[in-house]
VOGU-3710 file (C-alpha; in Angstrom, 3 decimals, decimal comma):
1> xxxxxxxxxx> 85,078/83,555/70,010  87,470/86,155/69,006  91,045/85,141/69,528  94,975/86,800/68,495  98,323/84,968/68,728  100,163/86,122/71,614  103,675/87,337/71,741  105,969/85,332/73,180  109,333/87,056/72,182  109,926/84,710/68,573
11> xxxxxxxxxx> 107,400/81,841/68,951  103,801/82,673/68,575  100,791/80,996/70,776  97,622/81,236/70,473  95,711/84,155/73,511  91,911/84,505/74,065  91,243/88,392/74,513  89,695/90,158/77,980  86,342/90,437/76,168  86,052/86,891/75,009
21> xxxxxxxxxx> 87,340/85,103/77,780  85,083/87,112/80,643  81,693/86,030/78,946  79,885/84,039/81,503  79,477/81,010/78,985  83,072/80,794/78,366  83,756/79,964/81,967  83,801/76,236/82,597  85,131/74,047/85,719  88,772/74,468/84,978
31> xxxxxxxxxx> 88,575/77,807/84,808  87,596/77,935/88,817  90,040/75,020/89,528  92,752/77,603/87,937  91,338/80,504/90,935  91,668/77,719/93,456  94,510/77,167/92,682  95,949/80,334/92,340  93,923/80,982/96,281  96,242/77,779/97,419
41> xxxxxxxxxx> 99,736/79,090/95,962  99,044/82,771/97,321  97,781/81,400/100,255  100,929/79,544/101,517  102,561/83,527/101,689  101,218/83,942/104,985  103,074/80,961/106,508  106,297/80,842/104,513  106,726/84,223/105,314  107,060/84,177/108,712
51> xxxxxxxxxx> 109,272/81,449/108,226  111,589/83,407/105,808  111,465/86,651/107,822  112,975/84,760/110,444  116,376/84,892/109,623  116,019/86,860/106,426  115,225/90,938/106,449  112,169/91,820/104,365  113,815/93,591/101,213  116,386/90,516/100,680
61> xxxxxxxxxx> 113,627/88,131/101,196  111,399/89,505/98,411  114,384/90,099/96,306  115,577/86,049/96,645  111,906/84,803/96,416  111,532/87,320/93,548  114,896/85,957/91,675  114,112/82,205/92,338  111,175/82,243/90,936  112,664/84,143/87,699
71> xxxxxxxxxx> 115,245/81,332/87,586  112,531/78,529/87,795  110,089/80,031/85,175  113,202/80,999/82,483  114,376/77,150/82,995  110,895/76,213/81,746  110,442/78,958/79,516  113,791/77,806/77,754  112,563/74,189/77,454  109,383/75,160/75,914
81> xxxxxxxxxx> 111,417/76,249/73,155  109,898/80,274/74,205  111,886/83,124/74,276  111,407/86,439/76,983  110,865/89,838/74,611  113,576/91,984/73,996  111,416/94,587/73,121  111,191/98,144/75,332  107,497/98,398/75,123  107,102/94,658/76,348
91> xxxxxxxxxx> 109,720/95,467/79,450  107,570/99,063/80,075  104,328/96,892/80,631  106,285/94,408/82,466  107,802/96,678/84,968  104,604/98,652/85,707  102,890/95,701/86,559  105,278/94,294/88,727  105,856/98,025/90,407  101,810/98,188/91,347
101> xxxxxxxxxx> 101,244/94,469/91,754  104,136/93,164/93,988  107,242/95,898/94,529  105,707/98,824/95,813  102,127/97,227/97,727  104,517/94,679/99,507  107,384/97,227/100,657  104,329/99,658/101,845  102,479/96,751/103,617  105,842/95,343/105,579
111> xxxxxxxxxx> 106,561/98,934/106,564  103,140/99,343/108,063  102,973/96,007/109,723  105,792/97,515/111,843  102,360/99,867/113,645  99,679/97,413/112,836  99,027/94,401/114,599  98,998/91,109/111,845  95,362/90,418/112,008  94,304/94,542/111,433
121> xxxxxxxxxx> 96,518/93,730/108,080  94,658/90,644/107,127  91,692/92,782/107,055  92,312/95,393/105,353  94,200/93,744/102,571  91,330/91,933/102,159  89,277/95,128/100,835  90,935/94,705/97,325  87,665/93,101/95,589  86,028/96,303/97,117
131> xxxxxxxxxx> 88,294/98,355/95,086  88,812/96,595/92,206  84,672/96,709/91,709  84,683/99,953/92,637  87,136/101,002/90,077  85,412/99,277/87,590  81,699/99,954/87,839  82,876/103,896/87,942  86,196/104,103/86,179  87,080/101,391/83,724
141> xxxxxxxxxx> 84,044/99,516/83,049  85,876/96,620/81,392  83,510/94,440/82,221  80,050/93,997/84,093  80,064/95,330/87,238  76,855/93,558/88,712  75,236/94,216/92,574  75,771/90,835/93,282  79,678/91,025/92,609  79,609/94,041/95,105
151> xxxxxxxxxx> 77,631/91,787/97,833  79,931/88,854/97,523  82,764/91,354/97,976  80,681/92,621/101,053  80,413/89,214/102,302  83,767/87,944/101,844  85,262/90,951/103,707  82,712/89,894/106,487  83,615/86,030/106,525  87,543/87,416/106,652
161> xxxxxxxxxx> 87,005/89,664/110,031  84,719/86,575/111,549  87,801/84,377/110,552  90,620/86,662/111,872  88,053/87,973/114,979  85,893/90,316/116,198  88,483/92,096/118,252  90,808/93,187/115,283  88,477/95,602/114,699  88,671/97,622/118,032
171> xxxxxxxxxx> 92,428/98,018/117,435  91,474/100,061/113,992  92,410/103,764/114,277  95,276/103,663/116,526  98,112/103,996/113,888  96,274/105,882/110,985  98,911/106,310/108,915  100,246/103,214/108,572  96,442/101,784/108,038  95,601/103,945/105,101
181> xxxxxxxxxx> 99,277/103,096/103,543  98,076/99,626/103,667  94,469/100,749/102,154  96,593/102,322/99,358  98,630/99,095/98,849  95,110/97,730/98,535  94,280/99,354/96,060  97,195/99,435/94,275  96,845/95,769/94,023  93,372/95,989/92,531
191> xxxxxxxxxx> 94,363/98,352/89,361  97,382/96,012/89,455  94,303/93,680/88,341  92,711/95,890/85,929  96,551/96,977/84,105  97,059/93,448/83,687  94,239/92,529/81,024  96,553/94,567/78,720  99,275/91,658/79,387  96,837/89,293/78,055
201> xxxxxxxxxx> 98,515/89,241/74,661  101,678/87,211/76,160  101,538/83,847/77,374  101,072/83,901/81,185  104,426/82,089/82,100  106,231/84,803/80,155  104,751/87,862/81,988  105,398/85,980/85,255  109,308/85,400/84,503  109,013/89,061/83,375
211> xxxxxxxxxx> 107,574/91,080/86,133  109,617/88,515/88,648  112,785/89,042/86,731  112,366/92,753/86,979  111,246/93,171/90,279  114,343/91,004/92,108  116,526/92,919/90,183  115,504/96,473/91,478  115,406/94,830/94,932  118,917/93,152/94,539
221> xxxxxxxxxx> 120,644/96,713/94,766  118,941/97,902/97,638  119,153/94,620/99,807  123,319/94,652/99,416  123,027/98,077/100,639  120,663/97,648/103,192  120,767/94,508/104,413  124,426/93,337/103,562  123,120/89,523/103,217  126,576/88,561/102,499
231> xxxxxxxxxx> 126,741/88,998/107,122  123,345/87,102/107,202  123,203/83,740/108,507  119,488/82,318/107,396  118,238/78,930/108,880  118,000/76,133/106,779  114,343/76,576/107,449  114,248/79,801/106,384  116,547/79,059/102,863  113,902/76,517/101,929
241> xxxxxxxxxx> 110,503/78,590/102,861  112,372/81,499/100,307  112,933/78,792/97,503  109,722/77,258/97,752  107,431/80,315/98,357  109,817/81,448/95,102  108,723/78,369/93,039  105,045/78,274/94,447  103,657/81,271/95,437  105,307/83,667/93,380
251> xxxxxxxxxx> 106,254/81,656/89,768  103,291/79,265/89,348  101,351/81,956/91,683  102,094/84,968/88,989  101,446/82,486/86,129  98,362/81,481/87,332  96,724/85,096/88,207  97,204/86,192/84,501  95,680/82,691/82,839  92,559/83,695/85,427
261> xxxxxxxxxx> 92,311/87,350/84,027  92,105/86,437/80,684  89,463/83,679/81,483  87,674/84,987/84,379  88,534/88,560/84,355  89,372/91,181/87,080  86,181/90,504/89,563  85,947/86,964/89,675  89,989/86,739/89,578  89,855/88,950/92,619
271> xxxxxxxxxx> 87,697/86,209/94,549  90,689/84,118/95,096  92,128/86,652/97,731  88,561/85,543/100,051  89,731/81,643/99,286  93,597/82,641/100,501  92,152/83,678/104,051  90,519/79,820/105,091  93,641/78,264/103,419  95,967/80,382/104,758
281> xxxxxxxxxx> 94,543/79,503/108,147  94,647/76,206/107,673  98,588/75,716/106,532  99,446/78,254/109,632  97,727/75,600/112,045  99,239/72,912/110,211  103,151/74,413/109,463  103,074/76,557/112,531  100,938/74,995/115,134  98,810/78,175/115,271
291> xxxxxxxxxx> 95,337/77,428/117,111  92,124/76,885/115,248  90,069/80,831/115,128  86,528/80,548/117,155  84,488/81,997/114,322  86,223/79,871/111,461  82,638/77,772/110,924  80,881/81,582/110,237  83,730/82,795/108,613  83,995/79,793/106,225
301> xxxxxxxxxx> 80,334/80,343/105,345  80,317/83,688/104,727  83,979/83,522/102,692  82,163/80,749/100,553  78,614/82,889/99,676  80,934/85,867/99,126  83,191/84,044/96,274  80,034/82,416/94,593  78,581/85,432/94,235  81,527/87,031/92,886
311> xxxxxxxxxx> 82,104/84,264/90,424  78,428/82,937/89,270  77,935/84,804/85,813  74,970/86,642/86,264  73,236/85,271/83,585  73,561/81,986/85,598  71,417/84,131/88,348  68,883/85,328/85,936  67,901/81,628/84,263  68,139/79,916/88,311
321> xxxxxx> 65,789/82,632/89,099  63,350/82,286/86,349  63,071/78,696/86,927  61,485/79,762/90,625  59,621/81,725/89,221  57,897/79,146/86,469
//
């Protein structure tokens, strides 16, 4: 297996490369703990954001959560004895991944949930594995881009509407605009996916405080013009949902998506956001008393055959098939 020390801005660590680390017999059980995980710390967005919007206007929200979690991951950072590059190329790929992967698809998608009703936006943020196959079986092709990735992408998006409910999809249509600015959030999340393989050469945790770093720090300008926070009186509620969604969903969130591209790659790494829907229902009934959705048995089942046919290595198929077969 091919490997190359990573750059970690004056101490050197050892980094697997896109092509060695998506072979289906690299991929072992910790590897898919890792997407779970990653599915639980995105998944806890959906709560702890309606907690922090409560009190808290969107652009200062992101900016704090985005800032926190900077803080968090240079504290560790610094006691791992690792330094952040100083280098411009380093803060180039930095900053473009954060603009397509956080800045600009989660400004577009708060704007449009002004027109679209929350469960319309569950849905269509849920086509990214669409995209991000699409891109790759006709654009990119990084790495296999098998039919049975494409039908467990098919069959997540299915489990997600059963989950959410039938009836979010008569509401589609209504505010056009503001749907296909969420579509091209979407998809701006799944190159955000693709772009970040070529972060692979820097440990995870660095690219995280990064991107984080960068992105509350454009923000930070344009919330103290905006929103003024210094006249803003959050809840105490709200002050720890920001700190904590900062800490979990964004630092050890961020950190873990880029250790799953390099070992998983874009596809399988794109599963997780069909894990985040079940989970995210789950902490909303639990945090916010929300009631339990009809369909969530179907939905469950579907969501499930969809991610294990995004992430069993096709090989896997072949040999389970042959055995049939014999």
């Amino acid at each position: 297996m091919l490997k190359q020390r990573a750059k970690t801005g004056g101490v050197t660590a050892p980094a697997i490369t896109p092509t060695s680390t998506t072979a289906p017999g690299a991929r072992g059980w910790r590897d898919y703990t890792l997407l779970l995980a990653l599915a639980c710390c995105w998944s806890s967005t959906y709560p702890l954001t309606k907690i922090g919007l409560g009190s808290i206007p969107p652009i200062t929200f992101i900016s704090a959560r985005s800032l926190v979690a900077a803080a968090f991951l240079l504290v560790v950072l610094r006691i791992r004895g690792i330094r952040i590059p100083t280098d411009i190329k380093a803060w180039k790929l930095f900053a473009f991944q954060q603009t397509i992967n956080s800045t600009i698809p989660f400004l577009v998608i708060t704007w449009a949930q002004l027109y679209v009703p929350a469960s319309n936006t569950v849905v269509l943020a849920s086509t990214t594995p669409i995209f991000a196959f699409l891109i790759t079986w006709a654009i990119t092709r990084h790495e296999p881009a098998s039919p049975l990735k494409f039908v467990g992408a098919i069959l997540g998006l299915a489990g997600t509407v059963a989950i959410i409910g039938l009836d979010a999809l008569s509401g589609f249509g209504k505010e056009i605009v503001a749907e296909i600015a969420i579509l091209l959030a979407t998809i701006s999340f799944a190159c955000a996916t693709i772009f970040g393989l070529r972060l692979s050469d820097y440990d995870p945790m660095v690219v995280a405080a990064g991107s984080l770093l960068f992105g509350g720090t454009v923000l930070l300008p344009v919330a103290l013009i905006v929103d003024h926070p210094w006249t803003l009186h959050p809840t105490p509620q709200a002050l720890v949902a920001t700190v904590v969604m900062g800490i979990f969903s964004s630092a050890f969130g961020l950190m873990l998506f880029y250790m799953c591209l390099t070992r998983l790659g874009t596809l399988t790494t794109n599963a997780q956001g069909y894990l985040r829907i079940p989970i995210g229902v789950a902490l909303s009934v639990i945090l916010l008393g929300e009631s339990v959705p009809s369909n969530l048995t179907l939905g469950l089942l579907l969501v499930m055959a969809g991610v294990a046919a995004m992430t069993v290595p096709t090989e896997a198929v072949k040999r389970w098939l042959g055995r049939l077969r014999g």
